[in-house]
C-alpha positions in Angstrom: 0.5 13.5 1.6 2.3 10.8 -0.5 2.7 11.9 -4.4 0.3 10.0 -5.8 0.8 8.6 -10.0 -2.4 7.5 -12.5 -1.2 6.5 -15.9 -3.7 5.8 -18.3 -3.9 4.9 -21.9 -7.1 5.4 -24.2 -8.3 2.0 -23.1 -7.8 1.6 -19.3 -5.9 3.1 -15.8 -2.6 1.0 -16.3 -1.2 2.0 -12.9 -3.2 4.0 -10.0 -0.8 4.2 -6.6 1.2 6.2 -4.4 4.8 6.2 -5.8 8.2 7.1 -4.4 9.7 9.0 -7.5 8.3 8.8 -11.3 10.8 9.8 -14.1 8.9 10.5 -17.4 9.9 11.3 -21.3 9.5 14.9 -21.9 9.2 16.5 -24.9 12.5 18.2 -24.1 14.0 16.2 -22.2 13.6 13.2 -19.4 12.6 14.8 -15.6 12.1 13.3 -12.3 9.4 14.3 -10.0 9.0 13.7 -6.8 6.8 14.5 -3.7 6.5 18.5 -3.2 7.0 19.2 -6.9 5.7 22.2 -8.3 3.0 22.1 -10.4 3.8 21.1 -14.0 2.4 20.2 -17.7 4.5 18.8 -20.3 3.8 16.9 -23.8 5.5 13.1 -23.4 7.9 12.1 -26.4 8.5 8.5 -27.3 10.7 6.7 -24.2 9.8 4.9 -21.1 7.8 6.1 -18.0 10.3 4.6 -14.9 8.3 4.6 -11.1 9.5 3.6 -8.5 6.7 2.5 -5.5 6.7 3.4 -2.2 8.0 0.1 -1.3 11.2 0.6 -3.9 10.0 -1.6 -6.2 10.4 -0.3 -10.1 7.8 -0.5 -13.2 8.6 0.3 -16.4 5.8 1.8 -19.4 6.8 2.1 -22.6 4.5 5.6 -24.2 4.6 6.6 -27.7 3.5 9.8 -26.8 1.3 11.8 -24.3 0.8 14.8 -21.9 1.8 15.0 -17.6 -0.3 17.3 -15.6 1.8 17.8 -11.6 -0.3 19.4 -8.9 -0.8 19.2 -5.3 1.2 15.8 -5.1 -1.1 14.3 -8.1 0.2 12.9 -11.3 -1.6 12.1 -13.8 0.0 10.8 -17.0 -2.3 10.5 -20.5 -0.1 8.3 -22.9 -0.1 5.9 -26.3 1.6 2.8 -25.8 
């Protein structure tokens, strides 16, 4: 099973695929996950959310804030742009 990344914003699902690698702006500190990580929750500080698809291609989100929730190979990503 592919790691699979939702990012959504109070208004809409901004991005809703199966991604290589996402790199998010913890609260202390930036951290990668990739497929296989172990489960995780973390508050988002102010930065950029980087992900890179399964085909290699990169997308860049800009979040004021927010929370990550990492289990069983599905992100989900709650942020303020």
């Amino acid at each position: 099973m592919d790691l699979h990344c939702e990012i959504v914003t109070p208004l809409q699902v901004i991005y809703d695929e199966p991604v290589g690698m996402v790199q998010v702006p913890g609260e202390k500190g930036s951290f990668t996950v990739l497929k296989g990580h172990a489960p995780v929750v973390s508050v988002l500080s102010e930065g950029t959310i980087r992900v890179i698809g399964k085909s290699g291609h990169e997308k860049l989100f800009k979040c004021k804030s927010g929370v990550v929730e990492c289990k069983n190979n599905k992100m989900v990503i709650l942020i303020h742009e």
